[in-house]
C-alpha positions in Angstrom: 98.0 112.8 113.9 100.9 111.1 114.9 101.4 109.8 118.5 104.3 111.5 120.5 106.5 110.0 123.0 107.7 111.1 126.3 110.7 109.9 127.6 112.6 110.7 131.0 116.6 111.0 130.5 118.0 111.4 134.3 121.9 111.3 133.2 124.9 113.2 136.0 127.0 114.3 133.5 126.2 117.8 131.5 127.5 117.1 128.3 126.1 113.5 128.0 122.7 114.6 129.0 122.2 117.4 126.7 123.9 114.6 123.7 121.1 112.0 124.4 118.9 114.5 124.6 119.6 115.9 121.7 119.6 112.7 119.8 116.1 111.6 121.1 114.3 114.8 120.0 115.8 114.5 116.8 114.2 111.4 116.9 111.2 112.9 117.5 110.6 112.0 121.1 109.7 114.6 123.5 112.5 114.2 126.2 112.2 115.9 130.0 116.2 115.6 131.6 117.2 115.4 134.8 120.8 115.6 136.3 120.6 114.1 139.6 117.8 111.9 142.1 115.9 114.6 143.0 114.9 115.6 139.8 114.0 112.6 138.3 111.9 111.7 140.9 109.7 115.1 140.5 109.2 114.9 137.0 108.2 110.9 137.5 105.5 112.0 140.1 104.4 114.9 137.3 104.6 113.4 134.0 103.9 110.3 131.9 106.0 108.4 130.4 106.5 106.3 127.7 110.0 105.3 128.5 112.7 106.1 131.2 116.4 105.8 131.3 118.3 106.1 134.2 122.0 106.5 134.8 123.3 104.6 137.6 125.8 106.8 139.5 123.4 110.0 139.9 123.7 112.5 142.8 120.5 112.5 146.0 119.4 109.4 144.7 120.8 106.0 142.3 119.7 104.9 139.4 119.0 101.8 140.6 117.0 103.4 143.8 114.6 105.2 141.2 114.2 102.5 139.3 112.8 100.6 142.6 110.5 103.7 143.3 109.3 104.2 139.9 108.6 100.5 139.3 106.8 99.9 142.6 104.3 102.7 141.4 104.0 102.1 137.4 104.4 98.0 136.4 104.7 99.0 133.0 106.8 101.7 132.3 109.8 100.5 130.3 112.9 101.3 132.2 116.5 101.1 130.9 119.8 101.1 132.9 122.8 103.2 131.4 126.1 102.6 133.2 129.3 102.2 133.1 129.2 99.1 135.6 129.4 95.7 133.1 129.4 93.2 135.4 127.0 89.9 135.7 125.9 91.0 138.8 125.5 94.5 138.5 122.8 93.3 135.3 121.1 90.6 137.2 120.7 93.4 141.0 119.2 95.8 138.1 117.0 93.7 136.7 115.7 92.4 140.0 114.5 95.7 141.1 112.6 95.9 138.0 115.0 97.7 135.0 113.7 96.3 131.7 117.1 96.3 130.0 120.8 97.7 130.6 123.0 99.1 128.5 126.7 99.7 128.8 128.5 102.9 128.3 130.2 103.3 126.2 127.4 102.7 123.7 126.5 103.5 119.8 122.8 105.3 119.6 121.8 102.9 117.2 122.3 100.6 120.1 119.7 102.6 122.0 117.1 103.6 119.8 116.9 99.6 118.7 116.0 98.9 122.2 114.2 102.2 122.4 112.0 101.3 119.7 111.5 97.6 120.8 109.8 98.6 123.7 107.3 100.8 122.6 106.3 98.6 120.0 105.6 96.2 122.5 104.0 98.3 125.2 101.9 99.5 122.1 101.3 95.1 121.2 100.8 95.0 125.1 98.0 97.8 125.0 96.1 96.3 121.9 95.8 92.9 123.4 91.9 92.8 125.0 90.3 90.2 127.2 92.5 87.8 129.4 94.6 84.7 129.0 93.8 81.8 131.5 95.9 78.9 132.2 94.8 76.9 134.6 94.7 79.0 137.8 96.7 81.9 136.3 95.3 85.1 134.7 96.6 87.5 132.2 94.6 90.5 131.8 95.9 92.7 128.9 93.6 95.6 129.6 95.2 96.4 132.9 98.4 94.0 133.1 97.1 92.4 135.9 98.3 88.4 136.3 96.4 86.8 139.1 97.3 83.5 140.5 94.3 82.0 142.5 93.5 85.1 144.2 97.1 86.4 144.6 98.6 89.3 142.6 101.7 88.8 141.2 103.9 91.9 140.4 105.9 92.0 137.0 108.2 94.2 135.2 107.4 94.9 131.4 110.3 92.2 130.5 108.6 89.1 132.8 105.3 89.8 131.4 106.2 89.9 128.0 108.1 86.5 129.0 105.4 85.1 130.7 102.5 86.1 128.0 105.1 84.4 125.2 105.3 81.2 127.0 101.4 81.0 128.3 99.9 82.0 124.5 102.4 78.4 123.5 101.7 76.6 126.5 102.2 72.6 125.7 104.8 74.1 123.5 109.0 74.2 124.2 109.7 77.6 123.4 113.6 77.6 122.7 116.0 80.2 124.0 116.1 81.0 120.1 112.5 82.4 120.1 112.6 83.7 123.7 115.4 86.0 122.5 113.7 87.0 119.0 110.3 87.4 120.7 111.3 88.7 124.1 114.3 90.7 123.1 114.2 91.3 119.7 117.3 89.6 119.1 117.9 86.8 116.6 121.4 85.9 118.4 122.8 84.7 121.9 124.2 87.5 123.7 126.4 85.1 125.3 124.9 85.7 128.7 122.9 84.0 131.3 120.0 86.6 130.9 116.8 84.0 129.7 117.6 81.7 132.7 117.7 84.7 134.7 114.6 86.1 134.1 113.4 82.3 134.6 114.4 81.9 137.5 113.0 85.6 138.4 109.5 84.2 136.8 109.2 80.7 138.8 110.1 82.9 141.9 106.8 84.9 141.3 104.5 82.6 139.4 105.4 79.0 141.0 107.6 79.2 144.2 104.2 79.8 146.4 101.9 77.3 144.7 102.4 73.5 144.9 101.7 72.8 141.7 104.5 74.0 139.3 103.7 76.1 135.8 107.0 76.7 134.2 108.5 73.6 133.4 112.0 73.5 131.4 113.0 70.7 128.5 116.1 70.6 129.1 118.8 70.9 125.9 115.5 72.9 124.4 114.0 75.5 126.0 110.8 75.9 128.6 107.7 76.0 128.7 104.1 76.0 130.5 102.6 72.9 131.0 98.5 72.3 129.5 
């Protein structure tokens, strides 16, 4: 039997909603739509999901405010930003608050289901892995996306721990920005933005800015990577 997806759509305007929505289930996802804050937030605290997108600019509660809510009570729940805001700092405030990727309108649907379909391949490649990754005092565990460092939690969105996992399973090895992107983003070109050194710097703030001793090192003209 084939696994079905669940995705949340919380989008203000009528026409746009019911268009995604539309799209999606012809897809084949199963989608549940909201058209303001309020909504979205009840069917979060009802439902499952394999996938949420949020527009920014919704009525009761932001997009960005639900993604804070929602991320602070499921770590790995991909969550996508649609907006009409472009800017380098709009990006960089949404993926601080935990939004796995953001999308522009206006926007092509292929667009959308490409990044759609990359992460729930990984969550799926996330879900298979079993048994833990351990480098020196840090601790990956796959089972229940846990990473431990000493006896601290550290919180990560889907994104940083996909980031982290890449550059921990080739520790002692520069990963380049190249295979960051391919393996990270499933893109095999620079978007032309800051976003890898973001998410860097995002990283180091979690996994090295308490501890003395520094994991994530960076070669420069090459790329990064986590010491042996």
């Amino acid at each position: 039997m084939e696994k079905v997806y669940k995705i949340l759509l919380a989008e203000d305007e009528p026409k746009l909603n019911q268009v995604i929505k539309e799209e999606l289930e012809r897809k084949g996802f199963q989608t549940d739509t909201a058209l303001n804050g309020k909504e979205a937030e009840a069917f979060f605290n009802k439902n499952s999901y394999s996938l949420i997108i949020l527009d920014v600019n919704l009525p009761y509660k932001n997009g960005l405010s639900l993604c804070k809510i929602f991320r602070e009570k499921d770590k790995a729940v991909p969550i996508i930003i649609l907006t009409a805001l472009g800017e380098i700092h709009d990006k960089v405030r949404a993926f601080s608050i935990g939004a796995d990727d953001y999308i522009v309108k206006p926007f092509y649907f292929d667009e959308l289901f490409a990044r759609i379909y990359v992460f729930i391949k990984r969550t799926e490649t996330l879900t298979s892995d079993i048994g833990l990754l351990v480098v020196e005092d840090l601790t990956i565990n796959f089972q229940n996306k846990v990473v431990k460092r000493g006896e601290m939690d550290i919180v990560l969105t889907a994104k940083e721990f996909s980031l982290l996992t890449l550059l921990c399973k080739n520790r002692g090895k520069v990963v380049s920005k190249k295979e960051i992107m391919e393996n990270v983003w499933d893109m095999n070109f620079d978007t032309g933005t800051n976003t890898i050194e973001v998410y860097i710097s995002f990283l180091r703030n979690k996994i090295d800015k308490p501890f003395a001793n520094k994991l994530i090192l960076t070669k420069s003209g090459f790329g990064y990577f986590i010491k042996e």
